[in-house]
GUDO-753268 format. One record per residue (C-alpha): residue in one letter; z negated, y negated, x. Coordinates in steps of 0.02 Angstrom, whole numbers, padded with zeros to 5 digits, always signed. Each point is the difference from the previous one (the first is absolute). Last residue first. Layout:
# GUDO-753268
aZYX...
# end
This chain:
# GUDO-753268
x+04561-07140-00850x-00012+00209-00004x+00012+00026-00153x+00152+00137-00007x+00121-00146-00072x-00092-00128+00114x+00081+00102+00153x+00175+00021-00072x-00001-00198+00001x-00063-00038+00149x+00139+00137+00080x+00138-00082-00106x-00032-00158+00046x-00013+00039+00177x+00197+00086-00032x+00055-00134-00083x-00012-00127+00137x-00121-00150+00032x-00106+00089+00134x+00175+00073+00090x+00067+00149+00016x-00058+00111+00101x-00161-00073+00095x-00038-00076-00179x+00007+00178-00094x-00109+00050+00149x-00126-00139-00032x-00001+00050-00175x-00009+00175+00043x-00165-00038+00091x-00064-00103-00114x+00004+00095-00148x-00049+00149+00133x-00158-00102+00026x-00060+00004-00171x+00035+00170-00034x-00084+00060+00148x+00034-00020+00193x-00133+00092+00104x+00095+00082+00136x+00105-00135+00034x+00152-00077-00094x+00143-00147+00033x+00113+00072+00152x+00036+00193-00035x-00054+00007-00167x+00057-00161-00076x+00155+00033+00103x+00006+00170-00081x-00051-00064-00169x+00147-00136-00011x+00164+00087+00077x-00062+00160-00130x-00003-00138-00145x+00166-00085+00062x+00094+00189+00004x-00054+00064-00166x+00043-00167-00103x-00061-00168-00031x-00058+00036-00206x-00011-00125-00117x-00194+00008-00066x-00046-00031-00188x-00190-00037-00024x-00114+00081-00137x-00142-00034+00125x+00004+00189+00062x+00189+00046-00001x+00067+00128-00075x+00134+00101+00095x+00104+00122-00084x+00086+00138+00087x+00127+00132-00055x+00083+00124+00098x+00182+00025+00040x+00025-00081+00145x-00112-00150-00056x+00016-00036-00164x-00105-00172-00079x-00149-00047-00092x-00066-00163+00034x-00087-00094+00170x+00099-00036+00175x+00100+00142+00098x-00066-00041+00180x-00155-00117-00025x-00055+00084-00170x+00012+00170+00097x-00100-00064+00133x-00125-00087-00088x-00025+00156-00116x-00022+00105+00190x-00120-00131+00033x-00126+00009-00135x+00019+00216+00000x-00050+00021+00159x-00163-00049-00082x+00020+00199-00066x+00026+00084+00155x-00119-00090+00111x-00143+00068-00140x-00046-00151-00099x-00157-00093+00063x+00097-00159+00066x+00111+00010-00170x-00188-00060-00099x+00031-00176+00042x+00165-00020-00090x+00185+00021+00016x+00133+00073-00120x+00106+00178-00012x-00165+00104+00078x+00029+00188+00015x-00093+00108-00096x+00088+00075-00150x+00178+00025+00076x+00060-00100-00078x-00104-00149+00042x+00126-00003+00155x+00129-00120-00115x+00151-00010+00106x-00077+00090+00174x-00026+00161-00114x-00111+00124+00082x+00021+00200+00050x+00156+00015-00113x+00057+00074-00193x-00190+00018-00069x-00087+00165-00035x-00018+00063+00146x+00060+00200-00081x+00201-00057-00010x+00006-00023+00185x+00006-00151+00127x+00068+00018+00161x+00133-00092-00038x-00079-00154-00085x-00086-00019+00154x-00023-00199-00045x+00085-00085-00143x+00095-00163+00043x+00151+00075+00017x+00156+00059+00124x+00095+00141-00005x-00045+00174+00055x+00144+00109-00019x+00135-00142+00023x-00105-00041+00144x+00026-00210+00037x-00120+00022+00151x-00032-00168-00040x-00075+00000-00140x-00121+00152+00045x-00052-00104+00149x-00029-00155-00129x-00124+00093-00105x-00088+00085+00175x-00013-00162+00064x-00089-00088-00171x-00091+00165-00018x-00078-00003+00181x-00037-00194+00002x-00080+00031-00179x-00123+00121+00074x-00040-00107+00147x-00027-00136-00146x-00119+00100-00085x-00088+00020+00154x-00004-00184+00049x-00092+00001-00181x-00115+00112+00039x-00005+00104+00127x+00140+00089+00120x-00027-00179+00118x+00173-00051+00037x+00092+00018+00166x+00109-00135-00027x+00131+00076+00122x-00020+00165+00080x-00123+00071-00113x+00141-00083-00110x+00142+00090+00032x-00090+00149+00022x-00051+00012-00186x+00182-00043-00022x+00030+00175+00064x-00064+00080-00157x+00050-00128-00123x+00212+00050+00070x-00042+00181-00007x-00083-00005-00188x+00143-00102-00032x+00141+00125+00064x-00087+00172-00094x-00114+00108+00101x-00140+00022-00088x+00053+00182-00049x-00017+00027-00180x-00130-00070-00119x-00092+00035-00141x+00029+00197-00030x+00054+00037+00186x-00138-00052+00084x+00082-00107+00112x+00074+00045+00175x-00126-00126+00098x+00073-00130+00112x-00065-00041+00184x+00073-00165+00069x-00026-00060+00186x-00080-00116+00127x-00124+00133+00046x-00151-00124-00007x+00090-00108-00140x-00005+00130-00114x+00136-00024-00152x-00043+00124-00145x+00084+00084-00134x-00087+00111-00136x-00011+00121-00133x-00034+00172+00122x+00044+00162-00084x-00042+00082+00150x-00033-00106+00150x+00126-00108+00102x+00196+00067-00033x+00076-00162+00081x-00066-00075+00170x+00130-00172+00037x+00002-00082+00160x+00002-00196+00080x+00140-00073+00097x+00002-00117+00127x+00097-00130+00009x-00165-00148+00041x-00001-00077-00174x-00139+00115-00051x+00097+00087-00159x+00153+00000+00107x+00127-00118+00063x-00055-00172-00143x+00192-00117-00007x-00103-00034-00198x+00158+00054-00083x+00102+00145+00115x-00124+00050+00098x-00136-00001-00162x+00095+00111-00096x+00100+00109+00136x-00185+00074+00058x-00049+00020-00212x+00176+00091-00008x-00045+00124+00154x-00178+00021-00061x+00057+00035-00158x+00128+00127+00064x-00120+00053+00104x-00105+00060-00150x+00144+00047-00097x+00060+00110+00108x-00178+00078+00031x-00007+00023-00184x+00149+00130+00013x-00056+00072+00165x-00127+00134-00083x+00112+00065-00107x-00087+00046-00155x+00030-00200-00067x+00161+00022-00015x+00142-00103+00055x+00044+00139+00106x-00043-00079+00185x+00077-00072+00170x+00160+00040+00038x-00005-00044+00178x+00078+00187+00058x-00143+00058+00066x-00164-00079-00060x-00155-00038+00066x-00145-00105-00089x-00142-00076+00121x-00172+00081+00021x-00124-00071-00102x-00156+00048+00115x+00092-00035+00150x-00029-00187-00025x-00170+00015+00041x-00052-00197-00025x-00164+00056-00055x-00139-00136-00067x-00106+00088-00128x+00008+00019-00204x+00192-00011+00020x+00047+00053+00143x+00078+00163-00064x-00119+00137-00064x+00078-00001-00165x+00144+00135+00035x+00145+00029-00119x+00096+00042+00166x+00009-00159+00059x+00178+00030+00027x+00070-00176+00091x+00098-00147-00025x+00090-00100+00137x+00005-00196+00048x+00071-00006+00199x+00031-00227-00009x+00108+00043-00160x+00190+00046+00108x-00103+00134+00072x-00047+00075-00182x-00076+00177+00021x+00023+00127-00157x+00044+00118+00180x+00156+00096+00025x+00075+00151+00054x-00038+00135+00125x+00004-00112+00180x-00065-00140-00101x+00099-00160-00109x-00095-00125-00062x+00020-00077-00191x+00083-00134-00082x+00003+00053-00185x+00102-00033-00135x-00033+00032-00186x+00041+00142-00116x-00082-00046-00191x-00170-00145+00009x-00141+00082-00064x-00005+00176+00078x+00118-00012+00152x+00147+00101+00046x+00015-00076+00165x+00125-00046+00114x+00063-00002+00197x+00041-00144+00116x-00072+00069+00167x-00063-00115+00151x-00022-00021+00184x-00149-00093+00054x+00034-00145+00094x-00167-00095+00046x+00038-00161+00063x-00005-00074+00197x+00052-00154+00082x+00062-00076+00173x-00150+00105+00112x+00052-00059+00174x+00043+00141+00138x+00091-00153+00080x+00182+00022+00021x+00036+00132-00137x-00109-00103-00126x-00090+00127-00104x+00048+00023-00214x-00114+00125-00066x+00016+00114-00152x-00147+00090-00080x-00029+00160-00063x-00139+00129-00109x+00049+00151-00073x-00159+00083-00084x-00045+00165+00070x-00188-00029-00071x-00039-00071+00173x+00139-00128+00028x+00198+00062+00045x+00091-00095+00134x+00149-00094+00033x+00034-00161+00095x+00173-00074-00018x+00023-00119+00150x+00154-00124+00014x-00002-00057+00194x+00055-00189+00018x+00135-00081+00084x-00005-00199-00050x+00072-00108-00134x-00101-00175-00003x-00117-00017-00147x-00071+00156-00090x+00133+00097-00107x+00133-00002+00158x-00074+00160+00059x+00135+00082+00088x-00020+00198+00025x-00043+00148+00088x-00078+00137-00087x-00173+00077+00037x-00047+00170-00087x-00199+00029+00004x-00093+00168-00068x-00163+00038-00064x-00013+00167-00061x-00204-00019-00023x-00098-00151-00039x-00181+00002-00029x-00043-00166-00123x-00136-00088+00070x+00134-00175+00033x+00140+00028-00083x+00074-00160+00033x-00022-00020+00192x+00056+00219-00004x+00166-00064-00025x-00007-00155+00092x-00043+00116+00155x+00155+00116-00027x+00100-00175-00007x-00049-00023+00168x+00012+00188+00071x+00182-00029-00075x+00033-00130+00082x-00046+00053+00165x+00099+00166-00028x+00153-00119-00023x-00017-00095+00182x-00047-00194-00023x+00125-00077+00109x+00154+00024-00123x+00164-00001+00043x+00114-00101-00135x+00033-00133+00099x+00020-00194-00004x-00018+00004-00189x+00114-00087-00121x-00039-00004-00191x+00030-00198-00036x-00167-00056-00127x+00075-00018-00175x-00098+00130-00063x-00025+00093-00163x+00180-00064-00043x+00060-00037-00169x+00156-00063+00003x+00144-00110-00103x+00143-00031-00113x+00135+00095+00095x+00177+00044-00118x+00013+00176-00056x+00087-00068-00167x-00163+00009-00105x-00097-00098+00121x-00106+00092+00171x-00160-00013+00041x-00041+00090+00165x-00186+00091+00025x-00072+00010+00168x-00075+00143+00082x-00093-00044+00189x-00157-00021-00011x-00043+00177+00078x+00170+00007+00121x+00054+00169+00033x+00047+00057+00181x+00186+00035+00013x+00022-00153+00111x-00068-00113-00125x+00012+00085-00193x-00012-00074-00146x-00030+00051-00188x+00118-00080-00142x-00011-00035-00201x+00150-00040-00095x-00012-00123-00142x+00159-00042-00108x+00020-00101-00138x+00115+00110-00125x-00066-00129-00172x-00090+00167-00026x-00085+00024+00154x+00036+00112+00141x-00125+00058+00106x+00018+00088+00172x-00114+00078+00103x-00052+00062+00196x+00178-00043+00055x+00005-00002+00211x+00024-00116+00147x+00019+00000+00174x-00062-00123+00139x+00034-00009+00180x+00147-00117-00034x-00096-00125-00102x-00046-00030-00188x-00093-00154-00034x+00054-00019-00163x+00101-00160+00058x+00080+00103+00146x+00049+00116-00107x+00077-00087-00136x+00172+00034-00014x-00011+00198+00057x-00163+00020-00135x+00113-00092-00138x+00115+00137+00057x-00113+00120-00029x-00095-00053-00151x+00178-00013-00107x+00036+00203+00061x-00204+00043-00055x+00038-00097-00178x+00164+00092-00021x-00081+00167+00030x-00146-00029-00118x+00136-00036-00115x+00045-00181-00056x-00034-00040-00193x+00149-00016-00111x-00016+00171-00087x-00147+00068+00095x+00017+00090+00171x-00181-00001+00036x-00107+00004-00133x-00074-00202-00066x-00147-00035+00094x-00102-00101-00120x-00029-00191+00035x-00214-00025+00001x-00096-00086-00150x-00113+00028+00031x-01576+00797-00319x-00029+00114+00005x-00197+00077-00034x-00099+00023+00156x-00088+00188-00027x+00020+00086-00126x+00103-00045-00156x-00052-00072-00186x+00158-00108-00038x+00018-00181+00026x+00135+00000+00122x-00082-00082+00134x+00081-00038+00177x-00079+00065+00143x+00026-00123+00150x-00115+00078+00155x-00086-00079+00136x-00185-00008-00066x+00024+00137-00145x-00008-00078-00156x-00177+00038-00104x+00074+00103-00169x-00002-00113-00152x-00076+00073-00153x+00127+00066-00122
# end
């Protein structure tokens, strides 16, 4: 098919079907159970803490005024101890003030983690700054960061406590600010006020939170951190910087040929009992679980590897609209709305586009409008493209779904019988898909961004899993290589280390091929060293897709 102009602002990701409109595309000791054969009870463990506590107060910094109490207790399998404590000063609790004893086998003290080792004594525990003060004060930070929003139900409950997180202990006021934004959203924030001074210590939003599940689509019954409201729940994440999905109501009116940031127009999902969905497609909150649950998986991906808060970097999250248009083959990232809209699928070629790599390529689009920022053209636009894929590979990797496990084939899921091919593209040998590029040349800057995706996405697989046929979870790759080369492999987790440093540090808006060889050379070299395997490795997965 001819290639349909790209929205300025939005990702679509081609599938290479005839569609209207924008086409798609440690190793840690286990906690052995309490009461084990051999192994000290939890019991035993909080008994050996006290009296180590009664031994060692003074050392732990523990005075008169103070009380403590067990918050947790692990006991690992060699029966080393670990008991977890909160503090109290003068029945006011102390933020700063838990502290973890280590205790041998035989009860015996080894040593202490202490958030503080700053002496909790305060001259008084009367406060100058009167409690309706403080709450007018943390009222104001409230509405500070939801600034235009109308808020209504706004409440403030100041506690009394000892802030020894932030230097010096001192009295301090304990705000939680509560309100609900225009669309009856809850919105909150917690502030910390100097009781002496009226002095703003610190302040973090502190939405409560729901653990429920999902009977998703793709991935089997899931969990879900959602919001809890007056009547139930919202798909809301609070613990994901606010991230939520919404109905849009197989609408196409939604920001998409025009700027409109109406979020009201894909109203969030409710749900009573936070049980979300059937596992089948008819109900309507089945691939809304699996769209947050991508989000929520693509989130933990780049926290917990690349140390990245949010798709911006700034903790904030961004929102999902499932059920756009009727019959709709697409998913799109729009930077304007900083969101992710997903089509249901026309039922005969593809299903709901919903599945955990198609999530994870979605929001890597914002990864990089944030980042690298590269030019949706040419060859920078093949290599947005392959940004997205490489991502939304490894977030399906490491969401480790025993439903959806990890490949090199992309939207394999959503794929059905009529396509005619197994996945959307193939990032081992992408010429299998009948367009994509597997090899370099002058003509790739005139490809569709889809298909000279296709030069670094073979990199990238060469780079990670190296050249030859092999099984991967169950499904069979083969990698040729260009110049008849052999390339060893690095590994998943050194190839994703590589691009996004390359991305976030080494490229601009108009890297091409040429410059992201040097780009994830330098990386490689940031990393690990310029006369180390892994720049090797990189030069020599490069030269194997002909780019030299």
């Amino acid at each position: 098919m001819s290639p349909i102009r790209h929205v300025r602002g939005a990702r679509p990701t081609t599938v290479g079907v005839t569609v209207t409109g924008a086409a798609l595309l440690a190793a840690a000791l286990s906690p052995t159970p309490a009461g084990a054969a051999g192994h000290p009870s939890r019991s035993t463990a909080i008994a050996n803490a006290a009296s180590v506590l009664t031994e060692r107060a003074a050392a732990l910094g523990l005075t008169p005024g103070q009380k403590t109490k067990v918050r947790d207790v692990i006991v690992d399998k060699d029966g080393s101890q670990h008991i977890r404590y909160d503090r109290t000063y003068r029945r006011l609790p102390v933020l700063g003030g838990d502290f973890v004893l280590h205790l041998a086998p035989d009860g015996s003290y080894r040593g202490a983690t202490r958030a503080t080792r700053a002496a909790v004594g305060l001259p008084t525990v009367t406060p100058k700054l009167a409690a309706p003060r403080a709450a007018d004060l943390a009222a104001h930070a409230l509405r500070a960061v939801n600034l235009g929003e109308t808020l209504t139900k706004l409440t403030a409950k100041p506690e009394l406590v000892v802030d020894a997180l932030h230097g010096t202990p001192r009295l301090a006021w304990r705000t939680d600010a509560v309100a609900e934004d225009s669309l009856g959203n809850p919105v909150a924030r917690t502030v910390l006020t100097d009781a002496r001074t009226g002095t703003r210590i610190d302040a973090w939003d502190s939405l409560e939170n729901a653990s429920g599940d999902g009977k998703s689509l793709y991935g089997g019954t899931v969990p879900l951190e959602t919001t809890p409201t007056a009547s139930g729940y919202e798909l809301k994440d609070p613990t994901r910087g606010g991230t939520y999905t919404g109905d849009a109501g197989n609408r196409t009116d939604l920001c998409v040929l025009v700027v409109c940031l109406d979020r009201a127009a894909a109203p969030v999902f409710t749900d009573a009992d936070n049980h979300w969905g059937t596992g089948a497609a008819s109900d309507r909150a089945t691939v809304a679980v699996d769209a947050q649950y991508g989000t929520d998986v693509t989130w933990d991906y780049y926290e917990d590897v690349h140390g990245r808060r949010g798709i911006a970097g700034d903790g904030k999250g961004s929102y999902n609209r499932v059920h756009y248009g009727n019959a709709y083959n697409n998913a799109f990232w729009d930077d304007r709305c900083f969101c992710m809209t997903y089509g249901d699928g026309d039922g005969t070629q593809l299903g709901p586009l919903v599945s955990l790599d198609v999530a994870g390529h979605e929001m890597t689009h914002g990864v990089t409008s944030k980042t690298a920022g590269l030019t949706y053209s040419g060859e920078s636009g093949g290599l947005n493209e392959a940004t997205s894929d490489i991502f939304g590979t490894l977030v399906e990797f490491h969401a480790a779904s025993a439903e959806d496990t990890g490949d090199w084939l992309i939207g394999e899921e959503v794929v059905r019988d009529g396509f005619g091919r197994e996945a959307l593209r193939y990032m081992d040998e992408p010429s299998k898909d009948g367009r994509s590029a597997d090899c370099w040349d002058t003509s790739v800057k005139d490809l569709d961004v889809h298909y000279s995706s296709g030069v670094a996405n073979h990199f990238a697989y060469l780079l990670a899993e190296g050249s030859g046929a092999r099984t991967i979870n169950g499904v069979a790759h083969n990698s040729p290589t260009c110049d008849g080369s052999t390339v060893t492999g690095i590994g998943r987790a050194r190839l994703g280390a590589i691009w996004y440093r390359a991305l976030t540090v080494h490229m601009t808006s108009s890297t091409d091929y040429a410059a992201a060889r040097t780009a994830t050379l330098k990386a490689a070299a940031d990393l690990y060293g310029e006369g180390g395997t892994e720049y090797a490795a990189v030069a020599a997965a490069w030269s194997a897709v002909g780019v030299g």
